[in-house]
C-alpha positions in Angstrom: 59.0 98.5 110.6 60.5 102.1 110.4 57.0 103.9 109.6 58.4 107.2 110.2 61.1 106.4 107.3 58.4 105.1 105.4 56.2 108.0 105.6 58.8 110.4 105.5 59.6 108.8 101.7 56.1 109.5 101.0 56.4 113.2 101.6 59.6 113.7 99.8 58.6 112.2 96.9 54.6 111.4 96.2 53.8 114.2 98.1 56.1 116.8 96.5 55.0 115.7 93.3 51.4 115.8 93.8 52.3 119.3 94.7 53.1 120.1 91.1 50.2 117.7 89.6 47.6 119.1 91.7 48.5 122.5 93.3 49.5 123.2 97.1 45.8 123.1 98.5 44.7 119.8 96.8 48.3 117.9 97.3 48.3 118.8 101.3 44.5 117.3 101.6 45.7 114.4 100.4 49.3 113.7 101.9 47.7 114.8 105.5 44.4 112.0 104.9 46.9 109.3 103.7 49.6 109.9 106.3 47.0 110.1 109.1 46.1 106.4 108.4 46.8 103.8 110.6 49.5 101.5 109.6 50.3 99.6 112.4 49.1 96.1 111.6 51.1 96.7 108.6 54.5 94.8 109.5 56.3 95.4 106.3 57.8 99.0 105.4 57.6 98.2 101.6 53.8 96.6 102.1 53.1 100.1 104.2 54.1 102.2 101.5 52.2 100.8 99.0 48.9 101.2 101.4 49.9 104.9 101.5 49.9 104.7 97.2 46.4 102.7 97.4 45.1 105.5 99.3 46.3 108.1 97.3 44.6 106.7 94.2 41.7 106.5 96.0 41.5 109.5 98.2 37.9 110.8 97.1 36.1 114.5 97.9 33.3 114.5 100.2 34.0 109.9 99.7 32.2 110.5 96.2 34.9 112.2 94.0 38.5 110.3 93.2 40.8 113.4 92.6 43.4 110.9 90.5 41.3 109.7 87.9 40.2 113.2 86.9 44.0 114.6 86.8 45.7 111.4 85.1 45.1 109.5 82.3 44.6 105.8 82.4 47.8 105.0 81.9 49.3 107.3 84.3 47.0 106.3 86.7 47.7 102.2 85.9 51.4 102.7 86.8 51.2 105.4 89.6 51.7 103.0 92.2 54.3 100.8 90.7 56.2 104.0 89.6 56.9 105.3 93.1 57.1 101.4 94.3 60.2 101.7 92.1 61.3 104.5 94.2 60.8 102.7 97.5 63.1 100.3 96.2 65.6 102.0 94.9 65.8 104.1 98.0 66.5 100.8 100.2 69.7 99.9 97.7 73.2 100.9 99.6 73.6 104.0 98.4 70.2 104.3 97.3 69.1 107.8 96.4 66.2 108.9 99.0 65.7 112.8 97.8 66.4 114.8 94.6 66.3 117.4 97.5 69.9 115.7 98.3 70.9 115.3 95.3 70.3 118.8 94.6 71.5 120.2 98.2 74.9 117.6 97.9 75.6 118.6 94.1 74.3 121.8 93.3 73.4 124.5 95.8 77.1 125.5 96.5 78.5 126.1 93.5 75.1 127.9 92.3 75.0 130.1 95.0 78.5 131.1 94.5 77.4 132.4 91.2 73.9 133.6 91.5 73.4 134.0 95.0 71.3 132.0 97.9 67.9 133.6 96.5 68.2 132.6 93.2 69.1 129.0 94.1 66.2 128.6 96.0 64.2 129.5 92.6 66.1 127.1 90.4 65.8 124.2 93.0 62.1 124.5 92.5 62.6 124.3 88.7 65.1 121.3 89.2 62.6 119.1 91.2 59.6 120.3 89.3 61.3 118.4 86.6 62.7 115.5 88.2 59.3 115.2 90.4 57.0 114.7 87.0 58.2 111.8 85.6 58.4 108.8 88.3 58.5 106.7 86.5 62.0 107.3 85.2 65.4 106.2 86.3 67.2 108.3 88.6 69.7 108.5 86.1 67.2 110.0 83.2 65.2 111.9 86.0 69.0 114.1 86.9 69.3 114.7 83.4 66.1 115.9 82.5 66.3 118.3 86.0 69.4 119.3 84.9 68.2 120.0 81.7 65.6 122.3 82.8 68.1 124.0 85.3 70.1 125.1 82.2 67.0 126.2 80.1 65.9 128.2 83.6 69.8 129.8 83.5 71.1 129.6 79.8 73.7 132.5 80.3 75.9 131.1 83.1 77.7 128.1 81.0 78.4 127.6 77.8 76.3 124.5 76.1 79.6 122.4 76.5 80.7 123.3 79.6 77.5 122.5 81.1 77.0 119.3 79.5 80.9 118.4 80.9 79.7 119.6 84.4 76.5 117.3 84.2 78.4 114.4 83.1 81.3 114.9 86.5 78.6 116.0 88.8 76.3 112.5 87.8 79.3 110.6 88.5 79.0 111.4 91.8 75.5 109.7 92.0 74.8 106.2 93.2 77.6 103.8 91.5 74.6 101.5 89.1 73.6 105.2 88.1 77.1 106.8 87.5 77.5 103.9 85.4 75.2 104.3 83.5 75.4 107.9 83.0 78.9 107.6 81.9 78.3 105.0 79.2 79.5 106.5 75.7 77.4 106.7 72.8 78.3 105.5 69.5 80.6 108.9 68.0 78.0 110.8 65.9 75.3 108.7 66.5 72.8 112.3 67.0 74.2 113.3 63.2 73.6 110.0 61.9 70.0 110.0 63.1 69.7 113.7 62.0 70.7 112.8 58.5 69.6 109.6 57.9 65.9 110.0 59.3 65.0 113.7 58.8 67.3 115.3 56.2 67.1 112.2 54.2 62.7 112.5 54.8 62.9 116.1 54.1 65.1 116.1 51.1 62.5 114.4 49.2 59.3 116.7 49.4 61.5 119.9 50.3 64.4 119.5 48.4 68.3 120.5 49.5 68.2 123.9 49.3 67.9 127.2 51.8 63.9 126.3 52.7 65.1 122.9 54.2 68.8 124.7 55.4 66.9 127.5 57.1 64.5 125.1 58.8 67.7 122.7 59.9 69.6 125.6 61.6 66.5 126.9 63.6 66.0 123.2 64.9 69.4 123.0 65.8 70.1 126.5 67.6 66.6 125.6 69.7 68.2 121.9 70.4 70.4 123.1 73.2 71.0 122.3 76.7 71.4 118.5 78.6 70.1 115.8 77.5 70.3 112.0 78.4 71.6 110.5 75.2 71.4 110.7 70.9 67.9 109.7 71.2 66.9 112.0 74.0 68.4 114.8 71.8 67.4 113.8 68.7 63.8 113.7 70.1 63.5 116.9 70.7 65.0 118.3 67.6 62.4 116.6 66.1 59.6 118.4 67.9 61.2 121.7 66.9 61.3 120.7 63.2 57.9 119.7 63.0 56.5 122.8 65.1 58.7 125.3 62.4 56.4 127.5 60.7 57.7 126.3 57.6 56.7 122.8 58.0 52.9 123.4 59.5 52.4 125.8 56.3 53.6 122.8 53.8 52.3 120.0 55.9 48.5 119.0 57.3 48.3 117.9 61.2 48.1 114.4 60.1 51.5 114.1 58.3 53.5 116.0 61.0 51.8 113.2 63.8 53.0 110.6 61.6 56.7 111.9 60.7 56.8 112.2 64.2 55.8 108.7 65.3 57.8 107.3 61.9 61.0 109.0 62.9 61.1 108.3 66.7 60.4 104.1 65.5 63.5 104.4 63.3 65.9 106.5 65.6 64.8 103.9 67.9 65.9 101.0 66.0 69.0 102.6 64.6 70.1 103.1 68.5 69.4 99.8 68.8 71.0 97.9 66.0 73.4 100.4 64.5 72.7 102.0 60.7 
C-alpha cells in the first residue's frame, strides 16, 4: 500500500476543499487529526482512504462536537464520502486526473501569465479550484467547465464570449481521453433556443404577453447568461435563474410561483434534452 500517495490525494483534494467549506483554521485541524492516524493495518490504499473520509465525518471538537454535520446538510453529508471515493478512483484510471492543481498548472498558468502576469495567475488559480473544489461530487469533465466558468466571470475582458468558449472546448481535449470525449460530444444545433422558447417564452407569453415588458426582461437574461458552460441545460439553467431574480418578474410574481416556474421548467428542459421536442 502506497500511504504516502494515498494521503497525499487526501490533501489535494478533501483537504483543499474543506479549506473553502470551513476556513483555513478549521480545515488544517482536521486534515492534520485525520492524517496523523495510523493506517498501517490498513492493507488496501482505496480501503485507507476511505478511513481518512470516516474520520473526517466524524472528527468532533473537544470529542463532543462533529464539525460536518453543522456545515452540510444531510444530503451533503450522506454522499461526502462516496463523492471523494469517486475521486480515488478516478485518480487510479491511466491517465486518471490526480489534481485540478495540474490541470490548472498543465493547461492554464502559461498562457495566463503571458497575458496578465505571474501575480494575477496566482489570484485566478484560487478562483479556478474554489470552483472545481465545491462540487465533488461532479465529473471531472463538469467540474473543468464550471472552473472555467468562474475563471471567465473572475476575467471577463480578456476573451471574447466565443473565443473563450473555443479555448475551453481545445484546452478540455487535452484532458483524460473518457473526459475529452465527453467534453467534445455535440449538442443537438439550437437545442439552448429551443428550450428558451419552448419553456419560458412560451410560459411567459401567456401572463406577460409578447411585447417590450417580456422583450426587455429576455435581453437582460440573456446579456447576464454569458461565459462557459457545460451544455444547453447547464446554460439554460442559469438563464433561468436570472429571469426569475429580474425585478420585473418578483414585482408581478409571489415567491411561491417563481419556486415553482423554476422547478417546472428545469423538469421539462430536462426531458426535452432527453427525448428531443
Amino acid at each position: 500500500m502506497d500511504l504516502a500517495n494515498t494521503k497525499q490525494l487526501y490533501r489535494e483534494h478533501v483537504a483543499h476543499f474543506l479549506k473553502y467549506r470551513l476556513g483555513s483554521k478549521l480545515s488544517n485541524r482536521i486534515t492534520n487529526h485525520v492524517l496523523s492516524l495510523d493506517l498501517c493495518n490498513t492493507g488496501d490504499s482505496r480501503e485507507a482512504f476511505k478511513e481518512l473520509l470516516t474520520a473526517t465525518v466524524q472528527f468532533a471538537v473537544d470529542d463532543r462536537y462533529e464539525v460536518l454535520p453543522l456545515v452540510f446538510d444531510m444530503e451533503e453529508l450522506l454522499k461526502f464520502e462516496n463523492n471523494f471515493l469517486s475521486i480515488y478512483d478516478d485518480a487510479q484510471k491511466e491517465d486518471g486526473v490526480d489534481s485540478f492543481d495540474d490541470i490548472f498548472d498543465s493547461l492554464l498558468a502559461k498562457e495566463l501569465g503571458d497575458i496578465l502576469g505571474q501575480e494575477l495567475v496566482d489570484t485566478v488559480r484560487k478562483v479556478f479550484m474554489k470552483a472545481v473544489l465545491a462540487i465533488p461530487e461532479q465529473t471531472i469533465n463538469t467540474r473543468f467547465f464550471t472552473g472555467m466558468h468562474a475563471v471567465y466571470t473572475f476575467i471577463p475582458d480578456v476573451w471574447s464570449e466565443l473565443e473563450f468558449s473555443e479555448k475551453v472546448k481545445s484546452l478540455s481535449e487535452l484532458l483524460p481521453k473518457e473526459v475529452a470525449e465527453e467534453a467534445s460530444a455535440e449538442s443537438e444545433e439550437g437545442l439552448y433556443e429551443k428550450l428558451v422558447e419552448q419553456i419560458v417564452v412560451a410560459d411567459l407569453a401567456d401572463i406577460m404577453g409578447q411585447g417590450i415588458v417580456l422583450q426587455t426582461v429576455l435581453k437582460n437574461a440573456q446579456t447576464k447568461t454569458s461565459g462557459v458552460f457545460v451544455g444547453d441545460l447547464e446554460r439554460f439553467t442559469v438563464f433561468c435563474s436570472h429571469i426569475l431574480e429580474d425585478d420585473m418578474v418578483t414585482q408581478l410574481f409571489d415567491t411561491f410561483w417563481v419556486d415553482e416556474r423554476r422547478s417546472v421548467w428545469k423538469k421539462e428542459a430536462e426531458l426535452m434534452c432527453r427525448y428531443g421536442s
